[in-house]
MIRODREN-390150 format. One record per residue (C-alpha): x, y, z; residue in one letter. Coordinates in steps of 0.1 Angstrom, whole numbers, plus 5000, padded with zeros to 4 digits. Layout:
XYZA
...
END
This chain:
940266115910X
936966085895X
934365925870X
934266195842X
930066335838X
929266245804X
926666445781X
924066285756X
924766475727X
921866415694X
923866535659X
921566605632X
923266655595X
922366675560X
922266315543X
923966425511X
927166515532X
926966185555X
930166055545X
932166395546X
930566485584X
930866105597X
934166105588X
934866435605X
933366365636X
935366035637X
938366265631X
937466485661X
937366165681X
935366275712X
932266075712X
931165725726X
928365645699X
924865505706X
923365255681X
919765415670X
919165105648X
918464795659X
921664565661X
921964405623X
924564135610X
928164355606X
928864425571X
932664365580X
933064045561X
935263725571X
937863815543X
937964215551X
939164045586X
941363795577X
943564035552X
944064265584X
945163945607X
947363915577X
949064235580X
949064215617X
950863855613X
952864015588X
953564325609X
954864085641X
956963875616X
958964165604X
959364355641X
960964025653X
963464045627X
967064075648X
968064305615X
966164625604X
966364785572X
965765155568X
961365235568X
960365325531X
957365595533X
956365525501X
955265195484X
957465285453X
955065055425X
954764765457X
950964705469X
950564655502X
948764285489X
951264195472X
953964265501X
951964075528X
952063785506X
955663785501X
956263855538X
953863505548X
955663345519X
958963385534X
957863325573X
956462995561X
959462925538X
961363015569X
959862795591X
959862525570X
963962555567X
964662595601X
962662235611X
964162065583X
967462195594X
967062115631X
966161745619X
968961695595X
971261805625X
969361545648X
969961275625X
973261385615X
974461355652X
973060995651X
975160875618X
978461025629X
978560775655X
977860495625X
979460665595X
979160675562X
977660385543X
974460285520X
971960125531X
971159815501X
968359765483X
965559625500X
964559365467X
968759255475X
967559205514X
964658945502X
962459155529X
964559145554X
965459475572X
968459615594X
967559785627X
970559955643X
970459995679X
973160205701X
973360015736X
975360095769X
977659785775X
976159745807X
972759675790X
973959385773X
972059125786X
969059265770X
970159095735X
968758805725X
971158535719X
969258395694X
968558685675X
970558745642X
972759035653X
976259195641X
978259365662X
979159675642X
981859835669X
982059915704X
984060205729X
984160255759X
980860315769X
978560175740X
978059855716X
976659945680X
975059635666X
972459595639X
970059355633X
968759155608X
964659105608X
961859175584X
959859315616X
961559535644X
961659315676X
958659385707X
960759425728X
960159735753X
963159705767X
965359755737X
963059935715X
964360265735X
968160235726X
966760225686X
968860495663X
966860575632X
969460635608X
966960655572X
967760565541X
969860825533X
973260825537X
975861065560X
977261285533X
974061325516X
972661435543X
975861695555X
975061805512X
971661885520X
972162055552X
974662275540X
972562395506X
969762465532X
972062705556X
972562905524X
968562885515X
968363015550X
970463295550X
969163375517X
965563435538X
967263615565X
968563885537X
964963885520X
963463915553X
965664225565X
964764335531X
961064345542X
961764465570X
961564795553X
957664845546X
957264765586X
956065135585X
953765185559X
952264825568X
951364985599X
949965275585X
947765005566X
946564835600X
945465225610X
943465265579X
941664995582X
940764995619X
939465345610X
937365275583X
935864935601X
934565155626X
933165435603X
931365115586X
930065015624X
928965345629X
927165445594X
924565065614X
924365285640X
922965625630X
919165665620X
919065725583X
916165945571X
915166095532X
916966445538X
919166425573X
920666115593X
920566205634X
923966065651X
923865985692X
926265945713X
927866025748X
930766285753X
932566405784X
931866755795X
935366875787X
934766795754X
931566915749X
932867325742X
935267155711X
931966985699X
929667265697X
932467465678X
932567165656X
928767175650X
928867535645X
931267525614X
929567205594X
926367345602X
925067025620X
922167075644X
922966975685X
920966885715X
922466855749X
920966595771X
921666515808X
921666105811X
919165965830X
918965735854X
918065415837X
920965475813X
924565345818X
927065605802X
930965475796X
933165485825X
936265735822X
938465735848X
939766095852X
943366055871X
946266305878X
949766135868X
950866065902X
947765815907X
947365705876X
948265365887X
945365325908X
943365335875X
945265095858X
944764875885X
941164945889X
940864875849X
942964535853X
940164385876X
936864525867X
935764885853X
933365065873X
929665155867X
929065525857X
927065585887X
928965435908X
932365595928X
935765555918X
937965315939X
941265395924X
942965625953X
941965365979X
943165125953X
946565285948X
947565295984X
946064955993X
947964785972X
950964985978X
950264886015X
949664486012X
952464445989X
954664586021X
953264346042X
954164096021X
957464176018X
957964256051X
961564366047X
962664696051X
966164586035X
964264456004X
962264786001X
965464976005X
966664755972X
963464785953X
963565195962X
967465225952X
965965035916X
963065285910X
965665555916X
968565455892X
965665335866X
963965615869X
964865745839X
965065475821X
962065375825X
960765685804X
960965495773X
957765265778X
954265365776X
953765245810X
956065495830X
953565765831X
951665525859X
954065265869X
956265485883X
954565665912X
953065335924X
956965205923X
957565475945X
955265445972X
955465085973X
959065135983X
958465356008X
955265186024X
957864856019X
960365066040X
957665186066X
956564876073X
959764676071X
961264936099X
958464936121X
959064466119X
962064506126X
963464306096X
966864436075X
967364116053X
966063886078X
968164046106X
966764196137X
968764556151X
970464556182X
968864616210X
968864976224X
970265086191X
967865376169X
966365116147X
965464906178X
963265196192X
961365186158X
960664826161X
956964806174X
955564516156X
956564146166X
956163916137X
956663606154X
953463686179X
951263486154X
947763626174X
949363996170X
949663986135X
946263786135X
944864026145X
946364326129X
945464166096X
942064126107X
941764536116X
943464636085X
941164496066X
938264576088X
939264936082X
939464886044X
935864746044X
934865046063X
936965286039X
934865146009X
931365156026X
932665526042X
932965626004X
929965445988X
927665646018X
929265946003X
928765895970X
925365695969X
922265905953X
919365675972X
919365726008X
918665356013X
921965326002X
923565576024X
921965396054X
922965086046X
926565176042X
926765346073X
925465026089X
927864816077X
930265056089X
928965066126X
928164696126X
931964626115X
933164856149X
931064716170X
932364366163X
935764496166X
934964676195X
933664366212X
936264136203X
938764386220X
937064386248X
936564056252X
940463976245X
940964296271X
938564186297X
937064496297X
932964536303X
932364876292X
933464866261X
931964516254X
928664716269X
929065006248X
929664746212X
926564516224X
924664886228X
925864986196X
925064696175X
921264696188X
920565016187X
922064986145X
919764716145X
916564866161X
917165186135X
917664996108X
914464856111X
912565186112X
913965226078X
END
């Protein structure tokens, strides 16, 4: 695994065919392009941008649909317009049922308990206005004595009263126990709900109808993500009376495809090697097996073109702390029999290509590591059995694992200095990663000897670190 060399590559074209050979090259799809303009205001207006979140919006609506019609591949009269807005129509319409309905349900369940009546008119009441309340019968010592109150009926566990008052009592305590009931009444309210079920299935059947231009709306989204970059990149070329010039960076596998290119749209080409001072784009060239290391190196931060690629030490290193976390060779014997029977299966998402092989060896550093614990499950073999023999790590000697911990990752600090040495151009920076590495041993090699008790070897790492120290300074 490595970062891919990238070219400079300057296009020079005719400006009469602009369009034609900037939409070929964006067809060809090989180069990172470099703005020769100085950055202006994008032409890609708010509303170009808010018909696409449209379509996307549109797009998730109709994916989400539990019921899929057959894809049309033509619009058949339809514009795609004219679509979106009857697919937002319906998700609002939609939404707008589904509330109403889960409210009318909510206050349904309240009235049952109450049943069916109409409320008067509040000129008959003279102002005054009835409060319903639903209260457990051990709460009744709340109520107010005084308060004008009718007992409407009670069971076994609850009193219904209502109450007479042009204000709602303040009264904390038996404000909670309030039912609102509204002013409509039970079976206008079961009427309603029940013409709104049929509104709602009548979306459903509109929505699967929809669901049908799910294809050619994203053929829509494509179109116009490719024609909002050939808009970005028209700011970015150098415009001149009879030829534009087009820069950009390309990957030296790509370059042999380019020059063909060039060759039959008759577009002139210069090669340049990038130079220091520039930053290129970072492509992380991977074989499938450790892939994942570069999707892992890409989840926390991309690195810089001249710098090395982390994502074999990656791969394994986090193959290898997530065994130590486990710490189970029984749970990496699970996790391993689940990448086997998924395997598969598991060819049906995008992610396989990479997730797979780090499934793998996590397993089997799980297994490794787990084994060499001792751990099946949280059970310890038997002693003088085969598995026994392979138990050389004590988990319960806190300072042993202490200090395993601290070497492993000692050795992965050195790992990353060994490769940054190897890689580095400037010889400073070799130097300086070599010291880190000696520096890191010979406070390893001290500490052992000082938990050892032995006085060469603490010589030898006292030695060593001056002697990095003294050399360092010549430097």
């Amino acid at each position: 695994m490595s970062i891919a060399a990238f070219k400079k590559v300057t296009l020079a074209g005719l400006s009469r065919c602009k369009d034609e050979l900037l939409l070929a090259v964006q067809e060809l799809g090989c180069l990172h392009l470099i703005a020769l303009n100085p950055k202006t205001k994008s032409t890609l207006t708010t509303t170009s941008t808010t018909v696409l979140d449209e379509i996307k919006a549109s797009l998730r609506y109709l994916k989400a649909s539990p019921d899929q019609g057959s894809p049309r591949l033509f619009w058949k009269g339809a514009t795609p317009n004219q679509v979106v807005q009857q697919i937002l129509s319906n998700q609002r319409a939609f939404r707008e049922c589904t509330d109403r309905r889960d409210f009318l349900t909510m206050r349904i369940r309240a009235l049952k308990e109450w049943g069916n009546f109409v409320l008067p008119a509040q000129a008959a009441l003279n102002g005054i206005k009835l409060w319903f309340y639903k209260l457990p019968l051990k709460k009744l010592a709340l109520l107010n004595k005084e308060l004008p109150l009718q007992e409407v009926y009670r069971n076994q566990s609850y009193i219904f009263i209502v109450l007479c008052a042009e204000e709602e009592p303040h009264d904390d305590a038996l404000s909670v126990y309030r039912v609102h009931t509204g002013s409509c009444a039970l079976n206008e309210l079961l009427q309603e709900l029940d013409e709104l079920n049929e509104q709602i299935e009548d979306l459903i059947d509109e929505r699967r109808s929809l669901t049908r231009f799910r294809y050619l709306l994203s053929k829509e989204v494509a179109q116009f993500a490719d024609r909002s970059e050939l808009k970005k990149a028209k700011e970015k070329i150098q415009n001149h009376e009879v030829f534009f010039l087009v820069q950009g960076w390309i990957p030296e596998q790509g370059l042999e495809n380019l020059e063909a290119f060039c060759v039959q749209q008759h577009i002139g080409l210069t090669i340049e090697m990038p130079l220091d001072e520039e930053l290129p784009p970072t492509l992380l060239e991977s074989s499938t097996w450790l892939k994942g290391g570069k999707e892992l190196v890409n989840f926390y931060q991309t690195p810089g073109y001249h710098s090395l690629d982390p994502s074999i030490m990656v791969f394994f290193s986090f193959a290898l702390f997530f065994a130590m976390i486990l710490a189970d060779a029984g749970y990496g014997l699970i996790l391993a029999l689940f990448t086997l029977f998924t395997w598969k299966r598991l060819n049906k998402y995008a992610f396989s290509s990479w997730f797979k092989p780090l499934l793998a060896v996590i397993s089997l550093f799980s297994i490794i590591y787990g084994v060499l614990l001792g751990s099946y499950w949280g059970v310890e073999p038997k002693e003088g059995s085969f598995l026994a023999h392979l138990h050389i790590i004590n988990i319960h000697n806190f300072k042993a694992m202490m200090y395993l911990v601290i070497v492993i990752g000692c050795v992965h600090i050195c790992i990353g200095c060994g490769m940054r040495a190897w890689f580095a151009r400037e010889r400073n920076s070799k130097i300086q990663a070599i010291g880190f590495i000696i520096l890191i041993t010979s406070v390893l090699m001290f500490a052992g000897a000082v938990i050892q008790k032995c006085s060469f070897l603490k010589d030898l790492a006292i030695a060593q670190f001056i002697i990095t120290h003294v050399t360092h300074g010549q430097f």
